[in-house]
N, C-alpha and C positions, 0 to 999 in steps of 0.2 A: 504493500500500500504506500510504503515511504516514498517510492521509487517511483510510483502513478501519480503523487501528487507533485511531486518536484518536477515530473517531465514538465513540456509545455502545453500551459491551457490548463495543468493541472494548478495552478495557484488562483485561478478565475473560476473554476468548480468549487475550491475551497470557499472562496469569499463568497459563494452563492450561496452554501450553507452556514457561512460563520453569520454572515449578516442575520437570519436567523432565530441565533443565540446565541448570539452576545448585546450584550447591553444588560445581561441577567447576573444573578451570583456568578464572583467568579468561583473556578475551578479551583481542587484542592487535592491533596494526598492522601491514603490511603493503607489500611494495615495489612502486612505481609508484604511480599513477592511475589511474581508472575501468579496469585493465584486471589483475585479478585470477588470472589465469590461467598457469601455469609452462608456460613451452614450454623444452625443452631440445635440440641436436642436438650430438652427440656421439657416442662409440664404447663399448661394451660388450665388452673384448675384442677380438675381429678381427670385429663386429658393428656397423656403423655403424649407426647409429638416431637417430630423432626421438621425443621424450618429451613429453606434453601433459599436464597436469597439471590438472584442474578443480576448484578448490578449494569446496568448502562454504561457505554463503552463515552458519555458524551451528557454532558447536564445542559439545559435539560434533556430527561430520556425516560425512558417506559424501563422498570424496573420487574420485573419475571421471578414471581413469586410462587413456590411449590410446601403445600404443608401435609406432612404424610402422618394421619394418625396410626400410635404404635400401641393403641388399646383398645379405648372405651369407642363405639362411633357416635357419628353426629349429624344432626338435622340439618346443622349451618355452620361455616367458618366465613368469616367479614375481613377483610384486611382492611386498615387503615394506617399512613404514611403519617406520622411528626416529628416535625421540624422539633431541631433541641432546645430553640427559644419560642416555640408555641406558647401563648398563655396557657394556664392552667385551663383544658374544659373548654377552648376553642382554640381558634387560631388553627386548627388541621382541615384537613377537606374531609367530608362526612366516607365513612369507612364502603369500601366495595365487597360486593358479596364473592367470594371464591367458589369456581363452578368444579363440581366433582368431574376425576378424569374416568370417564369410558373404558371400561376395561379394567380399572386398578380399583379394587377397594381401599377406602380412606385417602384416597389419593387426592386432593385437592391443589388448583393452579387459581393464578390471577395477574393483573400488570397491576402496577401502578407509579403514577404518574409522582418523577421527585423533579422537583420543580428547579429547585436552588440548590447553591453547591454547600456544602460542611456535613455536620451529624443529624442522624436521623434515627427513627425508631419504626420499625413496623411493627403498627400493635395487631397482633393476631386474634381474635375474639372466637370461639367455639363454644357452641350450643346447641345440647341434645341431653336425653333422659337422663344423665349424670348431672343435670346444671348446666351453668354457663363458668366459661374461666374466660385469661386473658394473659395474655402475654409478650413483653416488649423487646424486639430482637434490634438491637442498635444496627447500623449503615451506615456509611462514609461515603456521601453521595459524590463520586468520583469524575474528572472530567481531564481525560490522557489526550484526547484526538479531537479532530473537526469530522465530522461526515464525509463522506467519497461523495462526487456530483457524477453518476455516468455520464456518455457522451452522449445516450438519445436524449436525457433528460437537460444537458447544455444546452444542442440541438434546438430541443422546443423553447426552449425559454428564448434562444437568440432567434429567432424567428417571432416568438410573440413578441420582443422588443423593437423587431424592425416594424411590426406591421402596425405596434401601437405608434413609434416617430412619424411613419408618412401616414398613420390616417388621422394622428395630431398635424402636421404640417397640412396635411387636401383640408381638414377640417377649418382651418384660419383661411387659407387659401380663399374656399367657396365663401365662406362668409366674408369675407371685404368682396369679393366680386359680386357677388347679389344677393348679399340680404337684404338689400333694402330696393331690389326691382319687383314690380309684379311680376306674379308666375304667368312664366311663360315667357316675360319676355329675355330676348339673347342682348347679354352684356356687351356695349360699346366697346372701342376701342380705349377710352380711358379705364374704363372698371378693369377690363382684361388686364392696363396696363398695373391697378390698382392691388392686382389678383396677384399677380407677377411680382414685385415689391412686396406683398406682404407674405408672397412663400419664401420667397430668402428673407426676410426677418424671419421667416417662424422657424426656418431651413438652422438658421444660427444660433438662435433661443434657442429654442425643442435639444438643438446639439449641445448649447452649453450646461442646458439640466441633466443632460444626460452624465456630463463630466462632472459636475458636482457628484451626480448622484455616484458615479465611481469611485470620486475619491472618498466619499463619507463610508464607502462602503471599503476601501481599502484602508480608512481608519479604525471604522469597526474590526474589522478583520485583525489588523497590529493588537488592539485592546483585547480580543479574544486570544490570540496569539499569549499573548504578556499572560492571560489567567489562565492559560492552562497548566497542569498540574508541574511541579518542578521537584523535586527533593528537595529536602533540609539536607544540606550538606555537611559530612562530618571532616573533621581534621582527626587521626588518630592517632598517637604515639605510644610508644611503652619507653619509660627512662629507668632506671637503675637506681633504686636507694637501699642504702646498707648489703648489696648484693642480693637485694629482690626486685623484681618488675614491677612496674607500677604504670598501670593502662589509664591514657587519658584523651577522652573525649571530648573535643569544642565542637558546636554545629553550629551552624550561622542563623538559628533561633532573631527575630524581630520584633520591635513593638508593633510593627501591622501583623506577623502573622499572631503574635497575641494576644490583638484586640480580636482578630476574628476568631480564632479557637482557643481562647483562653489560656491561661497559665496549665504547668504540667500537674497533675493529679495522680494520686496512689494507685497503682491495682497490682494487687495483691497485697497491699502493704509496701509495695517499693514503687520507686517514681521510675524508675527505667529496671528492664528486662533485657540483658545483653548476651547474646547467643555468639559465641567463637568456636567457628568450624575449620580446622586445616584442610587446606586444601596441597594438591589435588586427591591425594588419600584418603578423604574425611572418614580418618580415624585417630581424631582425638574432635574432644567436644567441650567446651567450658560454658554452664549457663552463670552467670554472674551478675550482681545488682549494685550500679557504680550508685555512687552517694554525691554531690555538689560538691565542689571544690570551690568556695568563695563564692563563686557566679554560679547566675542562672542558668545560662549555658553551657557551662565547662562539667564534665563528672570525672569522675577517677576511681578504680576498683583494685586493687593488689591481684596479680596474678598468683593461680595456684599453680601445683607442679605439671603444667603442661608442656610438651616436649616443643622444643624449640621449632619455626618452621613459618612459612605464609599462611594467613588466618583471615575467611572471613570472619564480616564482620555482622553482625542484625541487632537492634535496638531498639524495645518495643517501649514505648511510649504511648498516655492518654490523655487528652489535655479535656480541660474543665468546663468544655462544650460537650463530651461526651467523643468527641475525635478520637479514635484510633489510627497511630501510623507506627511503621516501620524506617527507621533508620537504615542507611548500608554503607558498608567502607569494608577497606581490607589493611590490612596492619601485618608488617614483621617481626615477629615476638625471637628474640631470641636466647640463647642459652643461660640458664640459671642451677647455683647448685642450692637453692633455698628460695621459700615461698613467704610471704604474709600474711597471715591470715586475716578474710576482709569480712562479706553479712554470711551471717551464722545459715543463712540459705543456701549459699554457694555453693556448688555441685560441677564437678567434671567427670570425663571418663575418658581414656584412648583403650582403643585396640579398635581389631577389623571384627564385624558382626561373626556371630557360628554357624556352620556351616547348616546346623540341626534349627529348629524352631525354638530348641529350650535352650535358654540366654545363661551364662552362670553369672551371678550378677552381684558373686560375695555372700560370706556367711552360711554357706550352704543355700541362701536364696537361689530360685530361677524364675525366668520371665517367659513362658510359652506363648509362643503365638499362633492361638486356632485358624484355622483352615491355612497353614501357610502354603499349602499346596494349589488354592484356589485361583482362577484368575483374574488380577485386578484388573479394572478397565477404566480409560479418560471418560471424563466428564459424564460417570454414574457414581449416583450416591451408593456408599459402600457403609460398613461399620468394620473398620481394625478392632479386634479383639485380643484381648491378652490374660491372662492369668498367672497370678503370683504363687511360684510354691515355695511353702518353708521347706527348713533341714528335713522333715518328718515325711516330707513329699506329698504331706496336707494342702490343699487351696484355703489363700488366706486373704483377710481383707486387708491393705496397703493401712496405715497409717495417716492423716492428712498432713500433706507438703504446699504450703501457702494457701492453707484452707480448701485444697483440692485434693481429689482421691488420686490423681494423676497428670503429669505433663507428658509431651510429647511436641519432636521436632520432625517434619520430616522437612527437606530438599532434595531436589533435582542434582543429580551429578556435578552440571556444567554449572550452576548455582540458579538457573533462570528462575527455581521454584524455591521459596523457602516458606513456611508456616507453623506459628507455635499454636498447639493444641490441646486444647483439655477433653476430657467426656463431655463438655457440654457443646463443644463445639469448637469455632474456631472467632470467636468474639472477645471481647473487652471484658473481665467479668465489672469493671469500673463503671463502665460506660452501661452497661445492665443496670447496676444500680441506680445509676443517674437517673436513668430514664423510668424506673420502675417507681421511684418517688418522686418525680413530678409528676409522675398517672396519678398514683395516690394520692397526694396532696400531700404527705409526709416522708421523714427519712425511713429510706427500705432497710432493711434488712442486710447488716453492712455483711454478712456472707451470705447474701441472694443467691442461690445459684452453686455454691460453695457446699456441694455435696457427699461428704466421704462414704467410701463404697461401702454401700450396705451386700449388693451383690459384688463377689470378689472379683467377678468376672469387668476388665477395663476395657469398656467401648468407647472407642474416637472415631465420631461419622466424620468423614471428608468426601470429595469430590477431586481427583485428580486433573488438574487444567488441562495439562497434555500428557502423551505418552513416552516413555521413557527408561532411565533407571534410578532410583532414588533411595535414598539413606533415610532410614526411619529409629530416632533413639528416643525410648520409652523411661520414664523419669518414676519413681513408687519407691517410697518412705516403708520400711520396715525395721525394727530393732531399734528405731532411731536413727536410722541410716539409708543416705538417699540411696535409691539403686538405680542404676541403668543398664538398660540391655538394647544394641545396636542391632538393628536387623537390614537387608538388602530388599527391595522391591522390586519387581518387574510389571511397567502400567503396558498394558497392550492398548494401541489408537481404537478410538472410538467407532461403535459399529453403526451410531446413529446418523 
């Protein structure tokens, strides 16, 4: 597409569609990497459900909403779209009914329409013999591109432009030559000439509205341009003190970008969530939580004993609009014979996944992963399953690790995909909250969401963007001790 729009003629397709949309919100960033898409699983009530969320490639855009109940059925599911500074109890567009899919029981679709670019909420509403529930799955309503113009669709437009100028121009024309003769009678030699003098004026005017209008529209176009989505850019380094590492992160953070999404907010308890993956081997993993260094910008974390080597970088971040994004950079970390110890959450792991399902993950712990034999596939909703066994070779419930019965990272080889995940999905649990106490009218539930396993068994719903080969490492707390176990995936391309 890069390549069609930059040819020629393609920047005049562009400004066809930017014209538009723009003059609207602008455009913003986004949580994760190459994998755009909200999957949520959670409860509605006494309505267990899975939420998929398709976000728009272009704000405004029609946003493609799939809700799949995993229990009780239902009469009715409503979706409705709010914006994160909606008043209380208005301010949203009144909710759309979602139409059952044909063929799939509980399977439920709908669009809807996100207007403006920042955070959002779709509140889900279902209602049938168990009651009614509700429930608010945060968006980042994203805006990466302008729309593609094809060429039939140029085509007709430059043709309805020509035939509106010359039937503006015949239309000035006939009227200096005879509006003001009776019908019927043929225009003299002066009105002819009358007629003639006022199609080159209209010949000049008609032409120079029409340059105006180009260039307003190649101004609009630069302003759309300017809003579309950019990264926060990080600076990374690791310096040396006392013969330990010491990782430090500046990003070019704004008072405009936080007037529009606010200052940085907690989730989980920590204001950033920093994932370091070596590459090209990604076998070694460090999830880490830097702390502020003086500024609001800058953080800094102590590295643990991860083996020296090039390392991405990922940094999840929520700001206090309910914004969800991902940071990225890559950084040299190099050799150390001693570590610092930095938040009591910190967790690493290296080596290369096993060859077998069952992960040894310390302590006599393992980390089994059901159906590893199964085939995964792009862009169908799946559930990853895992279960934890003690020494005793018992199944056991994990312990909770930042109020959650489990984390999980996976990535793309090449790095295009990255995504940190919990059971509930692959959201904000912050930005959940946010939006779940401005439904209510009060503060939710500061572990909304924050459910330790009652079933030992740990399901992560995702949706794979493309197909591939990807590195998946599962994060569960037992003994007091975080465990991880790396596994391999193979996504086979989509058959739809």
């Amino acid at each position: 597409m890069v390549g069609e729009l930059d040819a020629p003629g393609g920047a005049v397709r562009r400004r066809l569609v930017a014209a538009l949309l723009a003059l609207l919100a602008p455009a913003v960033a986004f949580a994760h990497v190459g994998s755009p898409d909200v999957i949520f699983e959670g409860t509605a009530g006494p309505y267990p459900l899975r939420v998929i969320v398709r976000t728009p490639g272009v704000i405004p855009g029609l946003a493609d909403v799939v809700v799949r109940l995993l229990g009780e059925p239902a009469s009715e599911v409503a979706l409705q779209p709010v914006p994160w500074d909606a008043p209380k109890g208005s301010g949203a567009p009144p909710p759309d009914r979602a139409e059952p899919v044909r063929g799939e029981k509980g399977l439920y679709s709908g669009s809807l329409w996100l207007m403006s670019g920042g955070s959002y909420a779709v509140r889900v509403e279902v209602k049938g013999a168990a009651g009614s529930g509700s429930v608010m799955v945060p968006v980042a309503a994203v805006a990466t591109r302008t729309l593609e113009m094809t060429w039939g669709m140029t085509a007709v437009l430059l043709v309805l432009a020509g035939l509106l100028y010359f039937g503006m121009v015949s239309i000035v024309t006939a009227a200096t030559r005879e509006a003001v003769l009776p019908p019927g009678e043929i225009p003299d030699t002066r009105r002819r000439l009358y007629g003639y003098i006022a199609r080159a004026i209209a010949l000049l005017l008609v032409a120079a509205a029409y340059g105006g209008g180009m260039q307003w529209w190649r101004n609009v176009d630069a302003l759309y341009q300017k809003r579309l989505y950019r990264p926060i850019r990080l600076a990374t380094t690791v310096r040396t003190v006392s013969d330990a590492r010491v990782l430090r992160l500046a990003f070019d953070d704004d008072e405009e970008r936080e007037q529009q999404f606010g200052a940085l907010m907690p989730d989980h308890g920590k204001l950033m969530h920093l994932f370091l993956i070596r590459e090209p081997a990604l076998d070694a993993i460090a999830h880490l939580h830097p702390t502020p260094a003086g500024k609001r910008d800058v953080f800094e974390a102590p590295l643990p004993a991860v083996p020296a080597g090039r390392y991405r970088l990922y940094a999840d971040i929520t700001h206090e609009s309910g914004f969800a994004q991902t940071l990225t950079d890559s950084v040299v970390v190099p050799a150390s014979a001693s570590a610092r110890a930095g938040d009591p959450d910190d967790s690493w792991h290296t080596g290369a996944p096993a060859a077998e399902p069952a992960t040894n993950v310390g302590g006599g712990y393992a980390l089994v992963r059901d159906g590893a034999g199964a085939t995964l596939t792009a862009k169908t909703e799946q559930a990853l399953r895992f279960r934890l066994i003690d020494p005793q070779g018992a199944m056991v419930a994990p312990e909770p690790y930042m109020g959650m019965a489990a984390h999980a990272v996976i990535t793309r080889d090449d790095g295009s995909v990255f995504v940190h995940l919990h059971p509930s999905g692959t959201i904000s649990m912050a930005s959940r909250m946010l939006f779940e106490s401005d439904s209510k009218g009060a503060a939710a539930d500061p572990h909304a969401g924050h459910h330790p396993a009652v079933d030992p068994v740990l399901s992560f719903p995702y949706e794979f963007p493309q197909p591939g080969r990807y590195r998946m490492w599962v994060q569960a707390k037992a003994a007091g001790v975080v465990r991880t176990g790396a596994y391999d995936l193979i996504v086979a391309p989509s058959t739809r």
